[in-house]
C-alpha positions in Angstrom: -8.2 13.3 -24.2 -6.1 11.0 -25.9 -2.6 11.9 -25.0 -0.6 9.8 -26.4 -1.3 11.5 -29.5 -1.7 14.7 -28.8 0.9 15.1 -25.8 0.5 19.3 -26.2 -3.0 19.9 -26.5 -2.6 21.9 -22.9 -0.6 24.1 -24.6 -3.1 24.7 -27.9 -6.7 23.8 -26.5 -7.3 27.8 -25.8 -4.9 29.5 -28.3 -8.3 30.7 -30.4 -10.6 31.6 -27.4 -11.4 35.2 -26.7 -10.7 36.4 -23.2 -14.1 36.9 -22.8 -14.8 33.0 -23.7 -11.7 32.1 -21.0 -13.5 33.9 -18.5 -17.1 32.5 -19.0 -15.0 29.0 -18.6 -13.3 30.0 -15.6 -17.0 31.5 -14.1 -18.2 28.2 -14.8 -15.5 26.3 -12.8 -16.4 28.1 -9.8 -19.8 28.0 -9.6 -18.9 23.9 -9.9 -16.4 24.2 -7.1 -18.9 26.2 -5.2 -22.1 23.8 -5.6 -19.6 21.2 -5.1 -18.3 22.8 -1.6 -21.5 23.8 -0.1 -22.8 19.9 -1.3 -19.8 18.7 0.6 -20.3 20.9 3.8 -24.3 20.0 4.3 -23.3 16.4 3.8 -20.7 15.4 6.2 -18.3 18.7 6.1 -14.6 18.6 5.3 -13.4 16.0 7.4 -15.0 13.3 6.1 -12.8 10.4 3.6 -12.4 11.1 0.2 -13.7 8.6 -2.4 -10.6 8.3 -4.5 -8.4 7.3 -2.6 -4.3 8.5 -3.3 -1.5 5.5 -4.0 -0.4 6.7 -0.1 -3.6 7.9 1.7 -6.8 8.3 1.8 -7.1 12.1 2.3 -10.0 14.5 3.6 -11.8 16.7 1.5 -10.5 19.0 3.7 -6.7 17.9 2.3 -8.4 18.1 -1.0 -9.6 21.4 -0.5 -6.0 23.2 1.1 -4.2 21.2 -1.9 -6.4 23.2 -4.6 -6.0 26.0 -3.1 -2.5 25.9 -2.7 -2.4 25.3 -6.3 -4.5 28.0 -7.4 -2.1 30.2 -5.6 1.0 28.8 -6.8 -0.7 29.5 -10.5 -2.0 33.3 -9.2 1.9 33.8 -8.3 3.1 32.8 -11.6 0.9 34.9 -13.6 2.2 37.6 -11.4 5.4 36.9 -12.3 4.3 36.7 -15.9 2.7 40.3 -15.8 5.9 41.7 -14.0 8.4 40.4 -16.5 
């Protein structure tokens, strides 16, 4: 993605998808995450280094892992929030 000329595409890249389409994307993701966890947990388990390291640390998969989902949730509240308003 070329941001510096498109800085919004975020914002536009699903404007024209179905929710049908959004949702086949989103089924996609998680069978990723979940061949990605269970690849993960035969080969070493969650406490082993990640291979990117962070400008600070070199976290765990396990950090990794409580940091996406604490994101997923902070998103799951928002939509709530969304819906309610």
């Amino acid at each position: 993605m070329d941001w510096d000329n498109d800085p919004d595409w975020p914002w536009r890249s699903a404007a024209e998808d179905s929710p049908e389409e959004l949702y086949a994307l989103w089924q996609r993701a998680v069978r990723r995450s979940q061949a990605w966890l269970a690849e993960v947990l035969a080969d070493g388990g969650l406490d082993q280094l990640s291979q990117s390291p962070w400008p600070y640390e070199v976290p765990s998969l396990r950090r990794l892992l409580i940091d996406l989902i604490e994101e997923y949730a902070r998103h799951v509240g928002h939509a709530d929030l969304l819906r309610e308003s």
